[in-house]
N, C-alpha and C positions, 0 to 999 in steps of 0.2 A: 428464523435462523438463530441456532443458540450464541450468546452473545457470555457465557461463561467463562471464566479463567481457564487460559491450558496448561497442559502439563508435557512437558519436554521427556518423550520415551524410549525405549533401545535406540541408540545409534547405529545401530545394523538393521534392526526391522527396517550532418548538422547538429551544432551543442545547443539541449535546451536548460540547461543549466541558468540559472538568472539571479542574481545580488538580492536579498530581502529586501523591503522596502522601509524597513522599521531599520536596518544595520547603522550604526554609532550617530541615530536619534535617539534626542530626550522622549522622556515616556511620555512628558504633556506633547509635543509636535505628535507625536503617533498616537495618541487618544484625540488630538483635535482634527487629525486628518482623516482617523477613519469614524470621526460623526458624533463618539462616546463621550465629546467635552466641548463646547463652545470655547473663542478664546477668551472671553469676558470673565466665565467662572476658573478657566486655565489661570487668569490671572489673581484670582481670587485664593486660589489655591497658593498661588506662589507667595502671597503676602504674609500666608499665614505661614507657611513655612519658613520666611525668613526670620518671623517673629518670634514661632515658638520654636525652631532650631529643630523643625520635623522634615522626614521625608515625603517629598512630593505627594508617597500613596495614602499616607498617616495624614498629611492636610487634607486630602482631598476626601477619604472616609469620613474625616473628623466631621469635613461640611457636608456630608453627606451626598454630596455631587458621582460619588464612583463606589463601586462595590472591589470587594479584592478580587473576584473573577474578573473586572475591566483591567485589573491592575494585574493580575498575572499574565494577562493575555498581551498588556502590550511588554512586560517582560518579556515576554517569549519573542516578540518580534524585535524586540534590540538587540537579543542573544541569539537570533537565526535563526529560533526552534517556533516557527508563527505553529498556531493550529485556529480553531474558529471558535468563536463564543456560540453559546447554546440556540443562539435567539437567530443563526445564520441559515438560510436554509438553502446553501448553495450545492450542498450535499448530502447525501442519506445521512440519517442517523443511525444506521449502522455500520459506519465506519467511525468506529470508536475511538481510534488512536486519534483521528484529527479534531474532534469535538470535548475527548474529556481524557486527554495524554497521561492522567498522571491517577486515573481509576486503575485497581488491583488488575481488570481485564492486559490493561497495557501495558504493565509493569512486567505480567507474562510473556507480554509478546517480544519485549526488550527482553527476557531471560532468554528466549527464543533466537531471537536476533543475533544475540551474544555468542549462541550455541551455533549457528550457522557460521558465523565469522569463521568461528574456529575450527570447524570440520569441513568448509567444503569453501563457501568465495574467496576466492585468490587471482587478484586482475591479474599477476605476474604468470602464472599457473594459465590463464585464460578462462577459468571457471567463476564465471559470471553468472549462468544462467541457473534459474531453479522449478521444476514442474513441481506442483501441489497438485496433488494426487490424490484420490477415496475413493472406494470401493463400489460405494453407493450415494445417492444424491441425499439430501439434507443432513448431513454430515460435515456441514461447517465451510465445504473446503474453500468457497467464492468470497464467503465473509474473512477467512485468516490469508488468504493471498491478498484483500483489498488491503485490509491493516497491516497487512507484514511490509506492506511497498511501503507503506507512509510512515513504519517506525524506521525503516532503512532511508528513506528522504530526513527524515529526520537527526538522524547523525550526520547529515551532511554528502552522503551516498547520492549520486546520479542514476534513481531508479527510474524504472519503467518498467510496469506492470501490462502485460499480454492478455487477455483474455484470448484463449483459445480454444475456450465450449462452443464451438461453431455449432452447435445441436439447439443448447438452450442456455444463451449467453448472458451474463445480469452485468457485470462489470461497467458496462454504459450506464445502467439503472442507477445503478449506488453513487456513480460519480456524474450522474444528470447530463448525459453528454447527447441525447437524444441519438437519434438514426444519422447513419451516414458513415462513409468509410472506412472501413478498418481490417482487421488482420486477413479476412479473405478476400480484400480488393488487390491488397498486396500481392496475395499469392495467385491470383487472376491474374495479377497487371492492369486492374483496373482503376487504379489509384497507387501514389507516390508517397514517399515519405509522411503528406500533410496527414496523411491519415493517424500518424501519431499525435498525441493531443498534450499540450502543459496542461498540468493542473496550476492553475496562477497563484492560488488560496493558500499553497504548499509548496513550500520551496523546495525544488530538485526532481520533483513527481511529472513523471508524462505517461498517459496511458494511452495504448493500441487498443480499441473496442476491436470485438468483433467481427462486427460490417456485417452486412447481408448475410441471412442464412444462406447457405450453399446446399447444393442438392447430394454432391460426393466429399462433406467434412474429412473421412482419413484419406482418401487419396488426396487433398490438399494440403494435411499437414504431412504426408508422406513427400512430396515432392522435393527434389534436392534443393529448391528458393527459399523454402523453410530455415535448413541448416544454414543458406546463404546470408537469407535476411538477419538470422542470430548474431551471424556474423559482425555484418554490419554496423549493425545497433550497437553490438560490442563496443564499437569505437566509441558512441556517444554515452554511454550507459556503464556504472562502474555493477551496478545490479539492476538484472532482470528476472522479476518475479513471472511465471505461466500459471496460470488457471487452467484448468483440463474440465472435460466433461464425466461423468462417474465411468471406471474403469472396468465394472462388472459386465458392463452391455457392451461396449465398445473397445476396439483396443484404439483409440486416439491418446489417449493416457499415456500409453505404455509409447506409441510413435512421436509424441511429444515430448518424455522423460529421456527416449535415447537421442534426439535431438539437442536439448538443453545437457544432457549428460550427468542429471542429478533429481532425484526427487524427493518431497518430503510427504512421509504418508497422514493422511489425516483420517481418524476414527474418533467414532461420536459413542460415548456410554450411554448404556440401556437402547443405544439403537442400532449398529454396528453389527453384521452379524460376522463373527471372528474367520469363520471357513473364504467367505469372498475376499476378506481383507488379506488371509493368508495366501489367498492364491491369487490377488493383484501384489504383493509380495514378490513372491515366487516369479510371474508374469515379467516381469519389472527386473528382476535379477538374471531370465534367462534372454530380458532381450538386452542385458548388458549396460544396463542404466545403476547407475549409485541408489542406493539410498542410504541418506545422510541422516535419515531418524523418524522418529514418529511423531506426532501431537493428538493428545484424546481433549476433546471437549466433553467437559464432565460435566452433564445434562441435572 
């Protein structure tokens, strides 16, 4: 999956909310607690600090006990913004926003973010919801809906991320949640609420896998429980990212963007071919659905 900077294109083309665990702790209490410091050399650290009249991270480099990635990382969790050191493997590594936030990929993805505030999520408005949409499959679209949830968790947004490729679903994969149920047990009735999932790692993030393949995917997300569940979640959810399946073979794309009421189209350079994109476009316009912009991943 390309893991390239994007670029922002035509603008026409129950609360699981939970307090960080690092919030108004010292950065030694949160490097000791999550493993990165003993309190013996925590202490060691402090002596030297009072000594030489440094900060805790500058002691603690100086002794060579912490690297400045330990030290960014538990800044982040005193200021709300946790994400995971390299060495964590609770999640794929290609969900870049939560592993290395502050690489040029995700710096995009915040220009991006920026750019959606302002043209389409408005809780007052009631548009919450957002389909990420392409044409055709490896085209990016599973990997920038995973990161688009976790740079919106990241501002402090109560996201929840859908996957709703009920064909050939990855969203479980990248966020290691194994089998079991999700967005089509809902739409069964073969499963409740619990099927949404926190992410714990990430504060504000809860993901809906997709559950069982189903034998009739658009007649499921066609169903009026869809529109209903959206609802729903609304309440708990100030953003809701959708995953879709590629919109050239199916129309679940296009029946999941009139649902959420907005889509973002995603096109991939040198692989893209422009006529499908045009006319999941077009698709997409005549069933009445926003589109609020484009994103090329330049391969």
């Amino acid at each position: 999956m390309n893991h390239s900077p994007i670029e922002v294109l035509d603008p026409q083309g129950t609360n699981f909310r939970t307090r960080a665990a690092g919030a108004g702790r010292s950065i030694g209490a949160i490097l000791v607690d999550n493993g990165r410091l003993t309190p013996e050399n925590a202490e060691r650290i402090l002596r030297l600090q009072k000594d030489e009249g440094l900060r805790f991270g500058e002691a603690a480099i100086r002794l060579g006990l912490l690297t400045e990635d330990d030290i960014r990382h538990a800044l982040s969790h005193q200021f709300d913004y946790p994400y995971l050191p390299i060495d964590d493997n609770s999640l794929s590594k290609e969900l870049v926003a939560a592993y290395q936030p502050f690489s040029p990929s995700v710096e995009h993805l915040r220009a991006l973010r920026s750019q959606l505030m302002l043209r389409w999520f408005d809780s007052d408005a009631n548009r919450k919801a957002l389909a990420i949409v392409s044409a055709e499959a490896k085209e990016g679209r599973s990997y920038i809906a995973a990161n688009l949830a976790i740079v919106f968790s990241q501002l402090g947004e109560r996201t929840l991320l859908i996957d709703a490729d009920l064909r050939s679903p990855s969203q479980h994969k990248l966020f290691k949640l194994g089998d079991g149920p999700g967005l089509s047990s809902l739409l069964s009735e073969r499963a409740g609420m619990e099927a949404v999932r926190p992410i714990t790692s990430l504060l504000g993030l809860s993901v809906l896998p997709a559950g069982p393949t189903p034998p009739n995917p658009q007649e499921l997300l066609g169903r009026p429980a869809f529109a209903a569940l959206l609802q729903t979640l609304g309440h708990d959810f100030d953003v809701i990212i959708i995953d879709t399946p590629p919109g050239a073979g199916y129309a679940d794309a296009q029946t999941v963007a009139v649902r959420a009421g907005a889509a973002l189209l995603v096109t991939r350079q040198n692989h893209s071919l422009l006529p499908k994109a045009h006319q999941l476009l077009r698709d997409l316009q005549q069933f009445g659905a926003t589109v609020v912009g484009s994103v090329l991943n330049d391969a």
